[in-house]
Each structure stands twice: as C-alpha cells, then as structure tokens.
Wavefront OBJ file of the C-alpha trace (Angstrom):
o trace
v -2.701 -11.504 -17.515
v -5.412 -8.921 -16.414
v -5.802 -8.879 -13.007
v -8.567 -6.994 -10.677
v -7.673 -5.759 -7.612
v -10.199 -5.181 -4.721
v -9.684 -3.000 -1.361
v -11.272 -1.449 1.140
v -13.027 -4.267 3.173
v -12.836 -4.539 7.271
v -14.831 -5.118 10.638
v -17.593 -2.748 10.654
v -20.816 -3.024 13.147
v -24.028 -2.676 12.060
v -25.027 0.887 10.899
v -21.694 1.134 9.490
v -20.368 1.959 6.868
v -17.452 1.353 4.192
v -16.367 2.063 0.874
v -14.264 -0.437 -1.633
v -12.454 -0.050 -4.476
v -11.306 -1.837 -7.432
v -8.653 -0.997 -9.822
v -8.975 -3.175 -13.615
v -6.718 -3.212 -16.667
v -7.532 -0.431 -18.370
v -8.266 -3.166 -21.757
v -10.658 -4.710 -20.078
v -12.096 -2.398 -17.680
v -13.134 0.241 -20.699
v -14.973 -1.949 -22.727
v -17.238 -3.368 -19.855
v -20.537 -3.216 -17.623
v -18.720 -3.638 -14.255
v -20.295 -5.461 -11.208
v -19.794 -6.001 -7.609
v -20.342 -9.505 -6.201
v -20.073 -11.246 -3.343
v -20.018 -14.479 -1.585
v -20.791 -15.360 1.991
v -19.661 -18.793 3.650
v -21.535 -21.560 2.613
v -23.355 -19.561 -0.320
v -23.136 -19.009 -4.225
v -21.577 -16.156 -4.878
v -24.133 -13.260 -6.199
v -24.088 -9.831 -7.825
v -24.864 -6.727 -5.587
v -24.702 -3.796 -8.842
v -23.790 -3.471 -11.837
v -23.065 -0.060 -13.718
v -22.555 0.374 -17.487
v -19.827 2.330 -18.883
v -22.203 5.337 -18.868
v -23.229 5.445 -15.359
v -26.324 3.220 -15.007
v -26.909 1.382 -12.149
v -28.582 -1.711 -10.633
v -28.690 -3.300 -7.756
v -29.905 -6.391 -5.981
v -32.637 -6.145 -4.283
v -30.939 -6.844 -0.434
v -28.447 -3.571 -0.931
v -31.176 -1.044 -2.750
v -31.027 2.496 -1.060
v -27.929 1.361 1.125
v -24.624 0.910 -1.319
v -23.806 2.799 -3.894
v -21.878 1.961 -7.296
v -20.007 4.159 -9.099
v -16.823 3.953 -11.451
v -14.146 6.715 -12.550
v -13.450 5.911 -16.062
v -10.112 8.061 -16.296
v -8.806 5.749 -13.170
v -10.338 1.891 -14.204
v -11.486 2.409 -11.073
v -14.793 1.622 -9.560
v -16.274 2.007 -6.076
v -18.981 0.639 -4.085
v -19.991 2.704 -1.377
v -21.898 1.039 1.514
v -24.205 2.216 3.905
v -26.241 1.352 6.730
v -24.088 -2.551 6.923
v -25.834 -5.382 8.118
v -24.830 -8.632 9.701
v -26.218 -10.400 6.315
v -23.881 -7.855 4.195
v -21.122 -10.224 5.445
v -18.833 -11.541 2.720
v -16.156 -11.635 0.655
v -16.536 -8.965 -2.131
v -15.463 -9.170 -5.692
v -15.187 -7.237 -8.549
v -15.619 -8.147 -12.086
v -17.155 -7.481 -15.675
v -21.277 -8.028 -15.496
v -21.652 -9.871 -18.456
v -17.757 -10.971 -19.842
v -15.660 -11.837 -17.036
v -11.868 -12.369 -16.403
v -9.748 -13.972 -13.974
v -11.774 -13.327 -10.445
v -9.319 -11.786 -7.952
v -8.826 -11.788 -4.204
v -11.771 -10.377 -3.244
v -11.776 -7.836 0.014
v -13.372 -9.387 3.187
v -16.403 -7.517 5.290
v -17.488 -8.322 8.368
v -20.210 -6.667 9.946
v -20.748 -7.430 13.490
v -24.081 -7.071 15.238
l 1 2 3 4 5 6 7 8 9 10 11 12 13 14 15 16 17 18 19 20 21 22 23 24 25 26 27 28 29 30 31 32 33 34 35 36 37 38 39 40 41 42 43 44 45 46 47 48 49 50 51 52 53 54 55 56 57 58 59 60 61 62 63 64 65 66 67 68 69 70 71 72 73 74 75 76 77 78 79 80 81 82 83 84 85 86 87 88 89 90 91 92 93 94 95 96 97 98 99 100 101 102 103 104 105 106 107 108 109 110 111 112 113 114
C-alpha cells in the first residue's frame, strides 16, 4: 500500500528555522497537487501549501513569506522549507495529495519554543 513518509521535524526556538521532507510512491506522487498539513494539539488539522505538479504554489495565510514549498519530481520528493518559526508553527506535520489523498502517514513533529 502507498505509503508517505515525512522527516525533518525537531525543537527549534523562535526565529528558527527547519526544512522537511517527504518521500511518496512514485504512482501516486506523479499524478498529484501535493500539500503540507498540519495539526496542533487540540486542533483540526489544516493545510499550510500546496504546489501543483508544475511548480505553483499556495499557502495559508499564517506561513506566507516564511515557508517555502517545493517538490523534485525525479525524487517523489517534496520539501517545505521553514523560516522565521513561531511558537504557533507548533505541530505535527503531514504530507499528502491536495485534492485526492491516500493513507496519511506519521507525520514529523515541530516544536518551536519561545
């Protein structure tokens, strides 16, 4: 079964910065608009960017000008790089198709610390 796999996450303080990744099946990864979520405690969990399978981006409105989004086709691999962390940024982050979805995965935990 396809399976995402997310890395990258850690204890960062505020100001900080960190960069995930997530590796897809290439079937499913190819075909797809790819997003970023995440989901703090207590919360729904919520999309931070999307980028199509051509390189356009969006992002929520909380993370504009501070993470970046970007994917490397050849390596079903996409990225989100993020800058300038704050407390609030805390959460578990997934990664998974924007508008068709698969099986979510473990997610990659950030912390940022004020």
């Amino acid at each position: 079964q396809e399976q995402l796999v997310e890395s990258g996450g850690g204890l960062v303080q505020a100001g900080g910065s960190l960069r995930l990744s997530c590796v897809a099946p290439g079937s499913f990864f190819s075909g797809n608009t790819m997003g970023w979520y995440r989901q703090a405690p207590g919360k729904q969990r919520e999309l931070v960017a999307a980028i199509t399978m051509v390189g356009m981006t969006n992002y929520a409105e909380s993370v504009k000008g501070r993470f970046a989004i970007s994917r490397d086709n050849a390596k079903n691999t996409m990225y989100l790089q993020m800058n300038r962390l704050k407390p609030e940024d805390t959460a578990v982050y997934y990664c998974n198709g924007r508008w068709t979805t698969t099986r979510w995965g473990q997610g990659t935990q950030v912390t940022v610390s004020s």
